[in-house]
C-alpha positions as CSV (number, residue, x, y, z in Angstrom):
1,X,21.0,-2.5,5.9
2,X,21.3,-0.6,2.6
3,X,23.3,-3.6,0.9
4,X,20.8,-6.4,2.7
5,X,18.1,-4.3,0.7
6,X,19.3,-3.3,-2.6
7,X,17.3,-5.8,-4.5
8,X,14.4,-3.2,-3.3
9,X,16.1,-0.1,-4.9
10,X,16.6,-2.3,-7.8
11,X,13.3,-3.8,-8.6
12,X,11.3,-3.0,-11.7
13,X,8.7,-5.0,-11.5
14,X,6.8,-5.0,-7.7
15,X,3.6,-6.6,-6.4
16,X,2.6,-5.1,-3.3
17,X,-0.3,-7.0,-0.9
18,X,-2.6,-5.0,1.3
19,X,-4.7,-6.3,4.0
20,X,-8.0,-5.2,5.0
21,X,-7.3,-4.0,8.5
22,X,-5.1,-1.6,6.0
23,X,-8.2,-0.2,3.9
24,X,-11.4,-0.4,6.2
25,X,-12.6,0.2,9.9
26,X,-13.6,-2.6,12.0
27,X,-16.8,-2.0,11.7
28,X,-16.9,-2.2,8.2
29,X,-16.3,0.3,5.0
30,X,-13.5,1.9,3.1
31,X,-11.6,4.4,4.8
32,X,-11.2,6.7,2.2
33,X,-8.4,8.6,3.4
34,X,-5.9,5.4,3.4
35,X,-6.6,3.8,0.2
36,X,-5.9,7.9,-0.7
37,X,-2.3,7.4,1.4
38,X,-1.2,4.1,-0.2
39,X,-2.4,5.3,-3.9
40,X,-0.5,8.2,-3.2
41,X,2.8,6.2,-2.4
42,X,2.4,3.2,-5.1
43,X,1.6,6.0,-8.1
44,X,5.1,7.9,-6.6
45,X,7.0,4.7,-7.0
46,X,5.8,3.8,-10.4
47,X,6.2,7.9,-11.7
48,X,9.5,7.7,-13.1
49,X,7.9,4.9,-15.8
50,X,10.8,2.5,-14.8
51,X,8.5,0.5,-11.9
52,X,5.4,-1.4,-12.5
53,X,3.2,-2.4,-10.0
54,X,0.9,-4.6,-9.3
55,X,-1.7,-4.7,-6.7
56,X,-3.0,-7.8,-4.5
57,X,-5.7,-5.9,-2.4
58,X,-8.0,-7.3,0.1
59,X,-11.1,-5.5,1.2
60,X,-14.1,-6.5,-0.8
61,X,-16.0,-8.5,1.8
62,X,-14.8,-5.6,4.5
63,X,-16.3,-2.9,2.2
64,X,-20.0,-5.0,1.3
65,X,-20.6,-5.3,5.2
66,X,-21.9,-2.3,6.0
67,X,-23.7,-1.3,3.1
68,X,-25.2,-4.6,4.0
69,X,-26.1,-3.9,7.2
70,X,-23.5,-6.9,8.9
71,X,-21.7,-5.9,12.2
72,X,-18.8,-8.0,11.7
73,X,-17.6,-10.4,8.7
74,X,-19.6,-13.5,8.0
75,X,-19.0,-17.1,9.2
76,X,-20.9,-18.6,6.4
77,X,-19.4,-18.9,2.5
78,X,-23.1,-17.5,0.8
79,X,-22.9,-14.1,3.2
80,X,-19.3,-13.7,2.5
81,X,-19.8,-14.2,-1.0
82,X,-22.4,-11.1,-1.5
83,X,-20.6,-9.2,1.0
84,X,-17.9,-9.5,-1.4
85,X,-20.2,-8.9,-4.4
86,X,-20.9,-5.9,-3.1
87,X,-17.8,-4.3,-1.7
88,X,-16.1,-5.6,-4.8
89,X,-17.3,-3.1,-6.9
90,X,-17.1,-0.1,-4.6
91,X,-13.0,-1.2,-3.6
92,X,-12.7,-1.0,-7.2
93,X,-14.6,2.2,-7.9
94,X,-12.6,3.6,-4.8
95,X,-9.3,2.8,-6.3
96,X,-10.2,3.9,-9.8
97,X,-11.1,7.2,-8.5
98,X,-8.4,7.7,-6.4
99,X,-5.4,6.4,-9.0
100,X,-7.5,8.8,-11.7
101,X,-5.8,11.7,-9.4
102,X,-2.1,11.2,-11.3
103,X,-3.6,9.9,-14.3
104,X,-3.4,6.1,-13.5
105,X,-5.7,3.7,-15.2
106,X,-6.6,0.4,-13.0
107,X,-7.7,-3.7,-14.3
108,X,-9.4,-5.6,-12.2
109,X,-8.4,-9.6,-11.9
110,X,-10.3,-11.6,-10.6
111,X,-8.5,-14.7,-10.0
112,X,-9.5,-18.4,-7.8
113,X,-7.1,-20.9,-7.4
114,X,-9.2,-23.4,-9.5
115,X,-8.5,-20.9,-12.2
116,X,-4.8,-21.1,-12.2
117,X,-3.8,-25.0,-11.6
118,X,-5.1,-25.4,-15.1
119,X,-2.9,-24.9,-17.6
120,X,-5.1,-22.8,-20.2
121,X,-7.0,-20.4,-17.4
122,X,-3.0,-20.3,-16.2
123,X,-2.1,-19.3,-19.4
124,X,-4.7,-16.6,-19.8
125,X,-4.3,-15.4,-16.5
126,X,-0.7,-14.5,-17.1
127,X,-1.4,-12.7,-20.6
128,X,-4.0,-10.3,-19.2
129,X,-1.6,-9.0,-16.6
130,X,1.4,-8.8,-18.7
131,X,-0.6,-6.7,-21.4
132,X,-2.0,-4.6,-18.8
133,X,1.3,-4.0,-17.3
134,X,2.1,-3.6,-20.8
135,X,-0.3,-0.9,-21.8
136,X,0.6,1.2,-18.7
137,X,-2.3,0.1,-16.3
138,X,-2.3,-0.9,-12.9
139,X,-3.6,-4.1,-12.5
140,X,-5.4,-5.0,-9.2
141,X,-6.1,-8.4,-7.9
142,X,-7.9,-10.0,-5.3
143,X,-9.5,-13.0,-4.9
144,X,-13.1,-14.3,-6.5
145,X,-14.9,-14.4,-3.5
146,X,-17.9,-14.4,-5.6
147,X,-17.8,-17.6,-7.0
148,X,-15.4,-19.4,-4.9
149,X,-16.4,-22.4,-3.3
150,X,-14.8,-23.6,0.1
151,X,-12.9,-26.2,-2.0
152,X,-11.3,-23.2,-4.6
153,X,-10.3,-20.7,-2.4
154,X,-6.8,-19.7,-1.3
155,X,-7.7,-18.5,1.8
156,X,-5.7,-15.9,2.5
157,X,-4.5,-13.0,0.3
158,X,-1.3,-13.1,1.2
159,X,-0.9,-16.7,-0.2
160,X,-2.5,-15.4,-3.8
161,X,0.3,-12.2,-3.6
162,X,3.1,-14.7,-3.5
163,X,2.0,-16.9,-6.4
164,X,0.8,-13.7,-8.2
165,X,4.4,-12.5,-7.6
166,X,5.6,-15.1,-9.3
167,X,2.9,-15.4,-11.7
168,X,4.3,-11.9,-13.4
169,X,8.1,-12.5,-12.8
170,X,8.0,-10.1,-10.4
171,X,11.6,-8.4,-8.7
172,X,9.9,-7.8,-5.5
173,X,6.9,-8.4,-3.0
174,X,5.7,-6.0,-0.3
175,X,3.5,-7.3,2.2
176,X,1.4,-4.5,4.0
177,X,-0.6,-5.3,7.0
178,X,-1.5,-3.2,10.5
179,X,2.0,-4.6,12.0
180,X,5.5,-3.2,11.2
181,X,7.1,-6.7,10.8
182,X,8.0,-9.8,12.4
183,X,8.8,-9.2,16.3
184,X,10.5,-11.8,18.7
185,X,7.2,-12.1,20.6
186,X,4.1,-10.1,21.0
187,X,5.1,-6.7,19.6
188,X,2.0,-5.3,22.2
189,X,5.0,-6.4,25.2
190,X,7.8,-4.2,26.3
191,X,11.0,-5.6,25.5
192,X,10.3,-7.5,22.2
193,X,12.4,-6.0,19.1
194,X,11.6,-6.9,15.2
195,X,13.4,-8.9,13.0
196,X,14.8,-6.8,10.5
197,X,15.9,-10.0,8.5
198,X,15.1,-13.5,7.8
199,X,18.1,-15.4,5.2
200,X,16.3,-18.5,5.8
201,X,13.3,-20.3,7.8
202,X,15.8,-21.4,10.6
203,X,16.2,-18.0,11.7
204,X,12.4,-18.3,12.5
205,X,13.0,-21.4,14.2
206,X,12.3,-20.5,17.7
207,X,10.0,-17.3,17.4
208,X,5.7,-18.2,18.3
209,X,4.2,-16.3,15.2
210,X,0.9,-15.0,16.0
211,X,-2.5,-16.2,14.0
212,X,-4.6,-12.9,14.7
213,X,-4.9,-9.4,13.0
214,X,-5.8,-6.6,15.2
215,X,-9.0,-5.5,13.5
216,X,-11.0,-8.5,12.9
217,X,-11.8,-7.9,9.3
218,X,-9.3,-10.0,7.5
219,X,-8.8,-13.1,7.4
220,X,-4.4,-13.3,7.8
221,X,-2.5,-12.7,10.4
222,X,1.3,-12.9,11.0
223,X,0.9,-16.6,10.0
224,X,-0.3,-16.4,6.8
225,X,2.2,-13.3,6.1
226,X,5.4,-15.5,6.7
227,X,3.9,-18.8,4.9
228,X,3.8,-16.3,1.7
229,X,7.0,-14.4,2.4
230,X,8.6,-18.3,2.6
231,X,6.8,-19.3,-0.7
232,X,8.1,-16.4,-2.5
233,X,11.0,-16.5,-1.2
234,X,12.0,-19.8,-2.5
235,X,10.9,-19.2,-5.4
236,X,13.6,-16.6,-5.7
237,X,11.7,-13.3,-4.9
238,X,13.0,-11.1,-1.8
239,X,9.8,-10.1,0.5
240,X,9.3,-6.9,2.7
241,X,7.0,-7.3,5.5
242,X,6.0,-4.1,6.6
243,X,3.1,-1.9,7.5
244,X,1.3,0.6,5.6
245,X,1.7,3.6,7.1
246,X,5.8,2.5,6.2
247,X,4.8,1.6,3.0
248,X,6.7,4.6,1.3
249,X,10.1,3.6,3.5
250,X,9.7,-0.2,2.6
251,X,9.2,0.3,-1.2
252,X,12.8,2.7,-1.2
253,X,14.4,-0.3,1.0
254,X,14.7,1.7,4.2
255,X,15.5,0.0,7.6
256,X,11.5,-0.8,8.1
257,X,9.9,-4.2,8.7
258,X,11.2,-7.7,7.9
259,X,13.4,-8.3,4.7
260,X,13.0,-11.6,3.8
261,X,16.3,-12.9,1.2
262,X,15.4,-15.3,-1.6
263,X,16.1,-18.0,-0.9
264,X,15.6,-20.7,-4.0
265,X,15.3,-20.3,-7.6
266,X,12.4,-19.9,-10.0
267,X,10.9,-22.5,-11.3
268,X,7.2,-23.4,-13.5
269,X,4.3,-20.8,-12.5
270,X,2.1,-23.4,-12.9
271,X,3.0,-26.1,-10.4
272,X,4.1,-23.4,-7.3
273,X,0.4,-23.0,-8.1
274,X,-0.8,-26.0,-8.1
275,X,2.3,-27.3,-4.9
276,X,0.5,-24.0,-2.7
277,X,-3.3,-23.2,-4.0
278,X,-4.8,-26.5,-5.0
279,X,-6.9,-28.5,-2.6
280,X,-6.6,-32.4,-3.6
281,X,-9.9,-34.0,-4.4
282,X,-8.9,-37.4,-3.7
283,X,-5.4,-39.5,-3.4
284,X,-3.9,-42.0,-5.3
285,X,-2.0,-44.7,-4.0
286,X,1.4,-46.0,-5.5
287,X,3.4,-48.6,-5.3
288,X,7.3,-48.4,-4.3
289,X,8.4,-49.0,-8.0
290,X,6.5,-45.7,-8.4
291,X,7.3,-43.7,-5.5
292,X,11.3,-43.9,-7.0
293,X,9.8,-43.1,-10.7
294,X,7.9,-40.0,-9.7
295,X,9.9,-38.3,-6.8
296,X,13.5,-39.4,-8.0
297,X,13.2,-40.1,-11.6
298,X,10.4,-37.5,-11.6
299,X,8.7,-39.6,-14.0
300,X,5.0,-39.5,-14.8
301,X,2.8,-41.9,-13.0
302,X,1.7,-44.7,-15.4
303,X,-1.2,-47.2,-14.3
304,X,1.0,-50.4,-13.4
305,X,2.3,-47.8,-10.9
306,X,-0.8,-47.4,-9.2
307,X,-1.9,-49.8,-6.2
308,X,-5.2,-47.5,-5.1
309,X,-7.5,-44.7,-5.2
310,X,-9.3,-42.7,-2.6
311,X,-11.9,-40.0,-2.9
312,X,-14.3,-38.7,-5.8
313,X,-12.5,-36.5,-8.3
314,X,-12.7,-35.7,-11.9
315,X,-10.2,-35.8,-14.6
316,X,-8.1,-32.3,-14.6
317,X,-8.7,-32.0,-10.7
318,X,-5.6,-32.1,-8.4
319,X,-4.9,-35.1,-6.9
320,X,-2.7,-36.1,-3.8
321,X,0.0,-39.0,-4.8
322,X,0.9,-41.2,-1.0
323,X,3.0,-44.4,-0.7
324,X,2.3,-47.1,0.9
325,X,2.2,-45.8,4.2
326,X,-0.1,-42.9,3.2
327,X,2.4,-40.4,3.4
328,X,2.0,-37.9,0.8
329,X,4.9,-37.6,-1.7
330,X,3.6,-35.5,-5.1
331,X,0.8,-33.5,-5.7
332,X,-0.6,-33.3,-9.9
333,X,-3.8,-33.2,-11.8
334,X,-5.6,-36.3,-12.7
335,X,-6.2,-37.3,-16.9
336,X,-9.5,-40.0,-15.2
337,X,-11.9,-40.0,-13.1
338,X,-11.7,-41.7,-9.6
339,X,-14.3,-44.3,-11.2
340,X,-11.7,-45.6,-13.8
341,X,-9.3,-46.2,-11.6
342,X,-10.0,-49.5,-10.6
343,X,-9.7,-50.8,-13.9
344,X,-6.1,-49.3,-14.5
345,X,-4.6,-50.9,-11.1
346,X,-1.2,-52.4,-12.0
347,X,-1.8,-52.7,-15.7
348,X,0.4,-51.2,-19.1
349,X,-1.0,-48.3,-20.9
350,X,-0.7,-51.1,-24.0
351,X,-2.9,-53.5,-22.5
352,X,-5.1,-50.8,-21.6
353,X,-5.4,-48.8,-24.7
354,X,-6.1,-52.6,-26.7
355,X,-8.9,-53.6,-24.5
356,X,-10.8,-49.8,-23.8
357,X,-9.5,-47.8,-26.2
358,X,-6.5,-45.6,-27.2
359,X,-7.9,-42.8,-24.8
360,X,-6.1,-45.2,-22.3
361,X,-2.7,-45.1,-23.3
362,X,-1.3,-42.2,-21.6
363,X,-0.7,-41.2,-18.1
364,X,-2.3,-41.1,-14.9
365,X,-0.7,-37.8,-14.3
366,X,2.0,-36.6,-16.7
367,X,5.5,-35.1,-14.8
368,X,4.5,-31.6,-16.6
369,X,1.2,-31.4,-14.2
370,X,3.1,-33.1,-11.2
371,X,4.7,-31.4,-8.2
372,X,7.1,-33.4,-5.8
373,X,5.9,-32.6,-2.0
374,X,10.0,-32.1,0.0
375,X,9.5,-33.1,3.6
């Protein structure tokens, strides 16, 4: 087990995902005492100044319900959204207090998925955490739950830990949750064992993942745990899949949880973001001709290539690209609106920008902001 893990020992650069079962009680609030516990283990693994770490933490809506008087976690966006604006700033306040113990300064990122298909707030993004990491902080992410509307949001932080872990090159993801890893079946059943390692998703194959935490304030469960061990694992970054109160075992690459080995290679931050955290607006339609340009040429889709439009989106939103039989094939961001599309159908950027304009000779979606969908 100590060669399966060595990336572990040998990772500089970590990002490390906690859940909200992990932080809170069910009824709602911080549990001081284990935000204290995994502070006390991430500043150890960053003390010898050769780690950094960065933080994906859940917990902010948790942490606002009580203080707001809600039993259990909101069905509806607008309550979730000031639970969150309240527990937001207390998860925050908690972590900056208990990191102040070894002299740790923490950043706040605030990040929705909107944000970070586009290429500037990408760009940004990306900056502020390496400077942070830079300048010796700890930067801390979660979410926008604030602002984010039901079509912006990842969902899940376990999905946003993946793409962050790519986001800041990182060696390494940890993924800590109220479970000690993947089991064979229910690991509540005598006579299930844990999967200590996963080389690829057919070793998964034949093993019923649950869908449910145990404490009912998050929103994962062993689902959304593997979908983001897979993402970031083919995008060439080994996952640990742990729990917690292992967190100090998993982080030296003991024999805990599930190691998940990379499995692909890395490729542009931008468009894992845009393959795993947009949601299309609309779809356009293309024709064969196009279907081979985009997904084996991995050309850019030009307007003769087009045969229809579905859906009401905006220039810059993601869009989904389907062939003839509706299947989708690409994902990208749109350069018009869903309105102008009628009048590009079939037609040459030429012809297009001499009768409207030379705003109209370019692409529909350029191959830079495009993403081919594999089967």
């Amino acid at each position: 087990m100590a060669g399966a893990r060595q990336a572990v020992g040998e990772a500089r650069r970590i990002v490390v995902k906690v859940g909200s079962s992990s932080l809170t009680t069910a009824a709602g609030g911080l549990d001081a005492d284990r935000v204290d516990a995994l502070v006390d283990v991430l500043a150890k693994v960053r003390g010898s100044g050769e780690r950094e770490v960065v933080l994906v933490s859940s917990g902010a809506i948790a942490a606002g319900l009580s203080p707001l008087g809600l039993r259990r976690r909101p069905r509806d966006l607008a309550r979730q959204q000031a639970a969150a604006s309240v527990g937001q700033g207390l998860l925050v306040a908690r972590y900056t207090a208990s990191f102040a113990r070894y002299g740790v300064r923490v950043g706040q990122v605030l990040l929705t998925s909107d944000d970070m298909s586009r290429r500037a707030h990408h760009r940004n993004a990306s900056r502020t955490l390496d400077k942070l990491l830079a300048m010796g902080a700890l930067p801390i992410v979660n979410e926008n739950d604030t602002v984010a509307t039901d079509e912006i949001r990842f969902g899940d932080n376990d999905r946003l830990a993946a793409l962050v872990a790519h986001l800041v090159r990182a060696d390494l993801l940890v993924l800590l949750s109220d479970v000690d890893g993947v089991y064979d079946g229910d690991p509540a059943r005598p006579g299930t064992s844990r999967i200590a390692e996963v080389h690829s998703s057919a070793d998964l194959a034949e093993i019923e993942i649950g869908s449910a935490g145990r404490a009912g304030v998050g929103t994962g469960g062993m689902v959304t745990k593997v979908e983001a061990a897979r993402i970031a694992a083919a995008a060439g970054i080994p996952v640990v899949l742990t729990s917690a109160v292992h967190a100090a075992e998993g982080l030296a690459g003991g024999d805990t949880g599930t190691y998940f080995h990379a499995t692909g290679r890395r490729y542009a931050d931008r468009l894992l973001w845009l393959q795993h955290a947009s949601t299309p607006r609309g779809a356009i339609v293309l024709d064969e001709g196009a279907v081979r340009a985009v997904v084996e040429g991995r050309k850019s889709l030009l307007p003769a290539g087009i045969a229809g439009a579905e859906g009401d989106f905006a220039a810059g939103d993601p869009v989904e690209l389907r062939d003839g039989t509706g299947r989708p094939v690409a994902r990208g961001l749109v350069n018009f609106d869903a309105k102008e599309i009628p009048r590009l159908i079939g037609r040459s950027t030429r012809e297009l920008a001499r009768e409207l304009g030379p705003a109209y000779e370019r692409e529909v979606v350029h191959r830079d902001d495009l993403v081919i969908l594999h089967p």
